[in-house]
Every structure is written in C-alpha cells, then in structure tokens.
C-alpha positions in Angstrom: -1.2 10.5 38.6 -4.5 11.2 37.3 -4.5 14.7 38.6 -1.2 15.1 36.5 -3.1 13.4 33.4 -5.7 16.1 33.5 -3.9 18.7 34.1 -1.2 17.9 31.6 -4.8 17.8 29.3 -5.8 21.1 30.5 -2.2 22.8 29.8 -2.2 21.6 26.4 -6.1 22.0 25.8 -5.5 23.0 22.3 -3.8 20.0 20.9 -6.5 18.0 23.0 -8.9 19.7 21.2 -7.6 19.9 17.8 -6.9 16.5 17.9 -10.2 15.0 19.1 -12.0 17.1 16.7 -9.6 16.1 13.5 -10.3 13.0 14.8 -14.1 12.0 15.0 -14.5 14.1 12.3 -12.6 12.0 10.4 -13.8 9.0 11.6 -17.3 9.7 10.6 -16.0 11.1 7.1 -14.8 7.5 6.9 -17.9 5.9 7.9 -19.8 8.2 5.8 -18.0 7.3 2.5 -18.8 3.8 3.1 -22.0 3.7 3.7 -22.0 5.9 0.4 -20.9 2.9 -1.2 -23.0 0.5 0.2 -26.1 2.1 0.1 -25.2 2.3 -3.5 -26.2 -1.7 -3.6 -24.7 -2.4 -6.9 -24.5 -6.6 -7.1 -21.1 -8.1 -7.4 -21.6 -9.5 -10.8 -22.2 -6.0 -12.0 -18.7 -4.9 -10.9 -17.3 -8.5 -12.2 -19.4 -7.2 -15.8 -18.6 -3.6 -16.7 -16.3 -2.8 -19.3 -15.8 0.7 -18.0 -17.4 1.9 -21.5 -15.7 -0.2 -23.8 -18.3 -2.4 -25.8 -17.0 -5.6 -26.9 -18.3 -5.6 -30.9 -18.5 -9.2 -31.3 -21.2 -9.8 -28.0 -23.6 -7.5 -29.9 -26.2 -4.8 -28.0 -26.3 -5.1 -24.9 -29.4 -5.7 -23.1 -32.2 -3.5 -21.1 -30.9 -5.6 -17.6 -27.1 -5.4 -18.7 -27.7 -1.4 -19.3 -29.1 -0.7 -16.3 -26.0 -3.1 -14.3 -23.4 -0.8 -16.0 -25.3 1.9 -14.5 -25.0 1.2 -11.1 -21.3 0.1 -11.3 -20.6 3.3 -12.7 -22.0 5.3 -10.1 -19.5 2.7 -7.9 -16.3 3.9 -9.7 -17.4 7.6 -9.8 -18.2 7.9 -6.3 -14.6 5.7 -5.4 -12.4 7.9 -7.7 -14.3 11.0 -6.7 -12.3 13.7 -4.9 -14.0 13.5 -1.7 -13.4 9.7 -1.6 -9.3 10.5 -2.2 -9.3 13.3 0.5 -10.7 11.2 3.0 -8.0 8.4 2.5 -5.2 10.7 2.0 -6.1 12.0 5.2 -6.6 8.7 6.9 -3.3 7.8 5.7 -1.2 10.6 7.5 -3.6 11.1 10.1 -1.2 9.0 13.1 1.7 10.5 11.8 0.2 13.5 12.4 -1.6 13.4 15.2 1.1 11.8 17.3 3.6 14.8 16.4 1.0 17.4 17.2 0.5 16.0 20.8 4.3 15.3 21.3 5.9 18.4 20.2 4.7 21.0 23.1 4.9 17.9 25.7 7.9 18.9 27.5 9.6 22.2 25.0 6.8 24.4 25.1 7.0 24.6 29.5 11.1 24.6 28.8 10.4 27.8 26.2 7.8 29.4 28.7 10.6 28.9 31.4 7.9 27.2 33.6 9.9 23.8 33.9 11.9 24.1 36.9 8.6 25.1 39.1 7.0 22.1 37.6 9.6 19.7 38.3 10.1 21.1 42.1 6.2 20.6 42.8 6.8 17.0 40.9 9.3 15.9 43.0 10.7 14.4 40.0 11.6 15.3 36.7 11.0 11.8 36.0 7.6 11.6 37.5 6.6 14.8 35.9 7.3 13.6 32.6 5.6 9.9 33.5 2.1 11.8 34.1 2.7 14.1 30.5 3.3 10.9 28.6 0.5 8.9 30.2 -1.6 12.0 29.1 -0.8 11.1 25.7 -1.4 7.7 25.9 -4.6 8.2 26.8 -5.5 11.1 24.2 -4.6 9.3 21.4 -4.5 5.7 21.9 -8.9 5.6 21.7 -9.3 8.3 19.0 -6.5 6.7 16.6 -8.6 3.0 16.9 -11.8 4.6 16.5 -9.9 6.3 13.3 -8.6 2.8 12.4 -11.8 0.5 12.7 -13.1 3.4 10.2 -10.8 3.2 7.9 -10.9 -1.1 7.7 -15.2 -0.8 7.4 -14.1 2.3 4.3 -11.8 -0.5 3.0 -14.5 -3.4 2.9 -16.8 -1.0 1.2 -13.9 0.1 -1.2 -13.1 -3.4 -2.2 -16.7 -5.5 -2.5 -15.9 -9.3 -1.2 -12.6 -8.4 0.7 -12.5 -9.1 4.2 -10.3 -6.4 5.6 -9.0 -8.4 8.9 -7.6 -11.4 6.0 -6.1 -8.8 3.9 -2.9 -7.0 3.2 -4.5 -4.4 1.2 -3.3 -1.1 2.5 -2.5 -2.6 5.7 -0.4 -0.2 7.4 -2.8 2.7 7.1 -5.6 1.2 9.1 -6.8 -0.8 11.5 -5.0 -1.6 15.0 -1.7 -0.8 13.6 -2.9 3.2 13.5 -2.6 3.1 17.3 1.2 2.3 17.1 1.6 4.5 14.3 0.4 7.5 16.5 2.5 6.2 19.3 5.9 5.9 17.7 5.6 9.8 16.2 4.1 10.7 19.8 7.1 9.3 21.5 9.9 10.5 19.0 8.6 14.1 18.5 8.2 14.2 22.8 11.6 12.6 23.2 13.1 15.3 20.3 11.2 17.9 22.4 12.9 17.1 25.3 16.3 17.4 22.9 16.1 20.3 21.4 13.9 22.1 24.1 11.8 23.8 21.8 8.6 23.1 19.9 8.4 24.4 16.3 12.4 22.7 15.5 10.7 19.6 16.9 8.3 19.3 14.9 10.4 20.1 12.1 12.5 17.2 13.0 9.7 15.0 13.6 8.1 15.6 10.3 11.5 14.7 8.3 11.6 11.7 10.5 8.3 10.3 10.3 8.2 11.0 6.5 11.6 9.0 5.7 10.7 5.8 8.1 7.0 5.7 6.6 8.4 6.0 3.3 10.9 3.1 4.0 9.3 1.2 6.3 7.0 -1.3 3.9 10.6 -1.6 1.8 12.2 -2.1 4.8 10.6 -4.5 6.2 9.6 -7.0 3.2 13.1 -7.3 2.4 15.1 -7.6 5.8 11.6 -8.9 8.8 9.1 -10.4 6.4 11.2 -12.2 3.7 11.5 -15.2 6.2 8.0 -15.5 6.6 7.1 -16.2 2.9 5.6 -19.4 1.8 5.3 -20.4 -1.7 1.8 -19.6 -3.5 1.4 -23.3 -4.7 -2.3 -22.2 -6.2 -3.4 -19.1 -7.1 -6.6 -17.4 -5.4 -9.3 -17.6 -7.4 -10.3 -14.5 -9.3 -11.0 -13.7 -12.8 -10.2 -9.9 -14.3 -12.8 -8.4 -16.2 -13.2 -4.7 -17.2 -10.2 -4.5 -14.7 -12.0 -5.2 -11.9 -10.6 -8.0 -9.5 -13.7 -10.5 -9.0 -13.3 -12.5 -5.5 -13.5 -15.7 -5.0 -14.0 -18.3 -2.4 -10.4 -18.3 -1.3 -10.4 -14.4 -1.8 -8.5 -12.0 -4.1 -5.6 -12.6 -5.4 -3.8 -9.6 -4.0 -5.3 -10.7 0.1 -1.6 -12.1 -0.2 1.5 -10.3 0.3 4.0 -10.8 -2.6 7.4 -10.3 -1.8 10.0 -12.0 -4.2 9.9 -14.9 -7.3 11.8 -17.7 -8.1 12.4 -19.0 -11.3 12.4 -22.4 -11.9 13.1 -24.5 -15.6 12.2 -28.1 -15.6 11.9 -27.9 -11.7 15.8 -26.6 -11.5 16.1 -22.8 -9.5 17.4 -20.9 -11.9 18.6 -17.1 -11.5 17.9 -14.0 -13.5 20.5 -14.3 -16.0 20.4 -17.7 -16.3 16.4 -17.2 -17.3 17.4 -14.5 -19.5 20.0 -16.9 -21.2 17.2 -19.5 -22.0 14.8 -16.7 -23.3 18.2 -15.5 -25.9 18.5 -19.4 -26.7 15.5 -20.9 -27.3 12.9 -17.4 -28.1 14.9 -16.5 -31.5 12.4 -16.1 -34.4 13.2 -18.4 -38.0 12.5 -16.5 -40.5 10.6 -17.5 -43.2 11.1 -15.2 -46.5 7.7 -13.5 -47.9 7.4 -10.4 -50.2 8.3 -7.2 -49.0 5.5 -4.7 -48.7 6.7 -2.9 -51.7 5.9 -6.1 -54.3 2.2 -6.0 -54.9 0.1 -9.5 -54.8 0.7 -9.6 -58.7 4.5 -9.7 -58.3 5.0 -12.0 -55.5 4.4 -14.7 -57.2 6.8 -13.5 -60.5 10.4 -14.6 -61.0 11.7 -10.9 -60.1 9.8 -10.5 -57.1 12.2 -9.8 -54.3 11.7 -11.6 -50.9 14.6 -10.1 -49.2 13.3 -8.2 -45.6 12.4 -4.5 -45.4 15.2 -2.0 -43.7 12.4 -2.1 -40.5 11.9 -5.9 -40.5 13.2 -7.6 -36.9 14.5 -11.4 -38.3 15.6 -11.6 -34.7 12.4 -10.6 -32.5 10.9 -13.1 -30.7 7.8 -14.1 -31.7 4.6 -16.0 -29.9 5.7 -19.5 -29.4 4.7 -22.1 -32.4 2.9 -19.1 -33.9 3.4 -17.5 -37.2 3.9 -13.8 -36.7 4.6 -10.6 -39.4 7.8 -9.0 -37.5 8.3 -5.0 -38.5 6.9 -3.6 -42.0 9.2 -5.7 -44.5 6.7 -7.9 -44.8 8.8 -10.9 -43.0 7.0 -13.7 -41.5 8.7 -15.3 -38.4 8.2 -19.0 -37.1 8.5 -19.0 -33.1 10.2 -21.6 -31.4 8.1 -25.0 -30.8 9.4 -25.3 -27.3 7.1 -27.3 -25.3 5.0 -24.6 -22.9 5.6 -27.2 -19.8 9.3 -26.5 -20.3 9.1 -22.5 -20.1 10.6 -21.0 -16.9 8.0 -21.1 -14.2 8.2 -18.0 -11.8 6.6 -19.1 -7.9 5.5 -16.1 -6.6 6.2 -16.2 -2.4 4.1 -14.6 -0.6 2.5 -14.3 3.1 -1.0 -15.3 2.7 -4.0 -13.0 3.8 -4.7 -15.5 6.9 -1.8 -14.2 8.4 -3.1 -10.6 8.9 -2.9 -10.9 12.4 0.1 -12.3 12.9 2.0 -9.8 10.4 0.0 -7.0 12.3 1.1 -7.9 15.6 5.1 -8.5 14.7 5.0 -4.9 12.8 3.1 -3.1 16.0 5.0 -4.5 18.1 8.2 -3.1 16.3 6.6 0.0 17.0 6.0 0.2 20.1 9.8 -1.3 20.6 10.7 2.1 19.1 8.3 3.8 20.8 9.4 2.4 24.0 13.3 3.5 23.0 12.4 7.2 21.9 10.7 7.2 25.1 13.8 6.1 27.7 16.1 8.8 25.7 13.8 11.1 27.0 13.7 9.6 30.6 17.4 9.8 30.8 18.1 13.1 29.6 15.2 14.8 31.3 17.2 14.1 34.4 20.0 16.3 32.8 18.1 18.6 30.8 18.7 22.3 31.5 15.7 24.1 32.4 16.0 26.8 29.6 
C-alpha cells in the first residue's frame, strides 16, 4: 500500500506540488502577519483608549503619553485593515475548500480520460484496492499541510484579537484550527467521488466548486438553527467587556462575542412572551403625551401672547415614542412629548442563548465529525460504483 501512496503521489506530482507550496506558503504568510502585530507591542489599554481620531471636546488636549498611545494603536488598525492582512485571511478562509478539490478532481477521471484505467485496475487486482491506495494518498497529502495551515491561522487570530484565546472562542471558528483538516477532507472526498461519476476532471471540478460553495455558505445557518440550537444555555451574566472607540476590551471572563449567540427570548415580568406579543406592549405602553408648546413659527415674544398658536407643526410626530420619563421635542412643530413612566424593571428583557466559548472543543469536535460523516459517505459512493464504472 505504500508503494501505491507514492506512486499515486508521483502520478499526480503536480497537484502534490501545487498544493504543498500554496500551502507552507500560506502558512508562513499567516505566521508572518502575526508576528507583524505583535511585534507591534501596542499595550491593551491603548487599544481599550483610542477614539479612532475622534477627540472627545469636553476631556480637553490630550496628553504627550496619550499621543504617543493613539500612535501605536493606529499602526494596530492600519496594519489589520491593510490589504495584505485581508488577502491573507481571504485566502486562509477558502484554502480547504480548495485544496481538497484540487487533489480530488484528477484522482480517479484524469487515468479514466487518459484511458489508462483498466491497465491499472488489472495490475491492482482490484478496482477497489486501487482506489484504497489513491485515497490514502490524499489523506496523507493534505491532512498535515491543512493543520499546519490551521494552527496558523488560530496564532493570526490571537494576534488579530489582543486578549482572545483562540481555543475558547467562536470567533471565526470554522476557518481555522483542526476543523480545516475536515474541511479539506469533505471537498477531497466529494470532488474524488464526483470524479469517479462523471469520469472526467474539469466537469468535476465544476461540480465541486458549486457544491462546496453552497454547503459552506449554508453550513453555519444550517447548523445553528437545526444541530446547535439544542446546545444553547442561557447567558445569565454578560462577559465582561467595555466598548470604547469601538474596540471590544476583554475581560477576565473574556469577550463578549467568545460566545455563540444563536436565538432570544423575550420575557415581561418574568412571563415568555413572543414577538408580537413584545411589539404589542411597545404600541401600548411607548405612546408619547403630548404636551402643547409654540410652533417654531411663533417667536419667544409671541408665545407667551393670547394669539400665540400652540397647535403642532404639519412635521410634528404626537405619536413617536419618546425616551422613557424623558421630555423630548418630536419633529420641527415645536411639540414637546412626555414618555411613558413605565418602571424600567418592567420593560421586556431579551436573554440572549448562547453556547459559551468553553465549549470550543466540544462544538469543534460534533461539527468535524459531521464532516468526516460526509466525507466518509462521498467516499463509499465512490467505492461502490468504481466497481461498475466503465473504463472510458
């Protein structure tokens, strides 16, 4: 069988090639970004700090040390939006998908295009066998290079998101990590087992690119609302974390977004309510009163005299709600509304649910091994037809 691995390498030396390349080369893109960031060495507080060049007027000038802080976080958000940084995650994102149709395609279509599959499978012995030692080839191509690419990208996460550990976080989850391994795996084995199909490379790769596309595009949708649903917990306390300048401070329990949010309830006084029913209390109890002042077109003078008209403007909004037990103008007539005095503790209360970032592992393992269930079925399609494929 390992005669059959390398020689299955050697027949497809190109895609061996192309891939390993693609592949430490981006690995090291990814290493190199973060250490970019790193060796950048700009303090947390700095980051928690910057107002992304909006001064605040009421603190005043800032000061020499505060100056030189906005600096370095600068250089932070420069070099993470910069065009180099993008390309690099773009590519780290697509890069199983990818890889795992490149390798697959020519597996078993390009020797039934070249004609050379019946000599192949008469010096096998077995169809079966043959394709065994082609597949195991694969295996062993990809399966190193995609978790070298994945360990990359979690370190290029970390160095993204200062604070975040990126083993307790579902921050872009599914496009690194071990999960990149079973990513590469599932297109390997439905792009070999559509080779096997059709019998020809280029409309299997067609296929496999339409595929992978559509199940990647569904498959976080997918799986929150139908696998991962019945794994949510309520979020009974928020993570700490306080938002300045935009920027997500962590705390000691992490950041807020560690957690994977999947639905709300709504709850008043403690009772589950629904949609419409929380829409019905907002029509009931957030309706602005009114309370008659001069229209913009009566001058300070008049609003006091006995003509002086306190009737709303054509734009005035008697009916918008207003901030809860505080006076608000509504549109340009120059009406003042009261908002309702409804005690805050009785407002509806939406409970996020959510899987907490602790459960990386866990959510992880379920979703790779979903993929490699799939994996495992593209790959006894092809088992069974091999045996009746025609060898042209």
């Amino acid at each position: 069988m390992r005669a059959r691995i390398i020689l299955t390498l050697k027949q497809h030396r190109f895609e061996t090639v192309a891939v390993t390349i693609v592949c430490v080369g981006l690995t090291l893109a990814a290493l190199i970004e973060a250490y970019r960031l790193n060796s950048l060495n700009v303090p947390l507080s700095c980051l928690q700090t910057y107002q992304f060049g909006y001064a605040d007027p009421s603190q005043g000038p800032i000061s020499a040390a505060q100056a030189h802080c906005n600096e370095l976080a600068k250089s932070f958000f420069d070099t993470k939006s910069s065009l180099d940084m993008s390309l690099v995650q773009l590519l780290l994102l697509f890069a199983p998908l990818l890889t795992g149709i490149v390798v697959g395609a020519p597996l078993v279509a390009r020797e039934i295009e070249q004609g050379t599959a019946p000599l192949s499978w008469a010096l096998s012995g077995s169809r079966r066998r043959w394709l065994l030692g082609k597949v195991l080839a694969g295996v062993v191509l990809l399966a190193p290079l995609m978790l070298a690419v994945g360990l990359a990208a979690n370190v290029l996460e970390g160095a993204l998101s200062p604070g975040l550990n990126p083993y307790a976080s579902f921050s872009n989850y599914l496009g690194r990590g071990v999960i990149d391994v079973f990513w590469a795996l599932a297109a390997f084995a439905g792009t070999f087992a559509l080779g096997t199909l059709l019998g020809r490379t280029m409309p299997a790769v067609v296929v496999a690119l339409v595929v992978c596309f559509f199940v990647r595009a569904a498959w976080d949708s997918g799986m929150s609302h139908f696998v991962l649903r019945s794994f949510a917990v309520e979020q009974v306390q928020q993570d700490q974390q306080n938002q300045q300048g935009g920027y997500v401070v962590y705390g000691p329990g992490g950041p807020a977004y560690a957690d994977m949010n999947l639905y709300y309830k709504t709850f008043i006084d403690g009772k589950e309510v629904t949609d419409a029913q929380r829409n019905d209390w907002y029509a009931q109890n957030m309706v602005c009163t009114p309370i008659p002042t001069p229209s913009d077109s009566t001058s300070p003078a008049e609003a006091g005299s006995p003509g002086a008209s306190n009737s709303p403007g054509a734009s005035s909004s008697p009916g918008a709600p207003a901030t809860p037990g505080y006076p608000t103008t509504v549109g340009n007539g120059g009406i003042a509304c009261q908002g309702p005095t409804v005690d805050p503790s009785h407002f509806p209360q939406q409970i996020p649910y959510v899987i907490p970032g602790s459960w990386y592992w866990q959510i992880v393992g379920l979703e790779s091994g979903i993929l490699l269930l799939g994996s495992l079925f593209c790959g006894a399609i092809a088992f069974v037809w091999v045996d009746r494929r025609r060898p042209y």
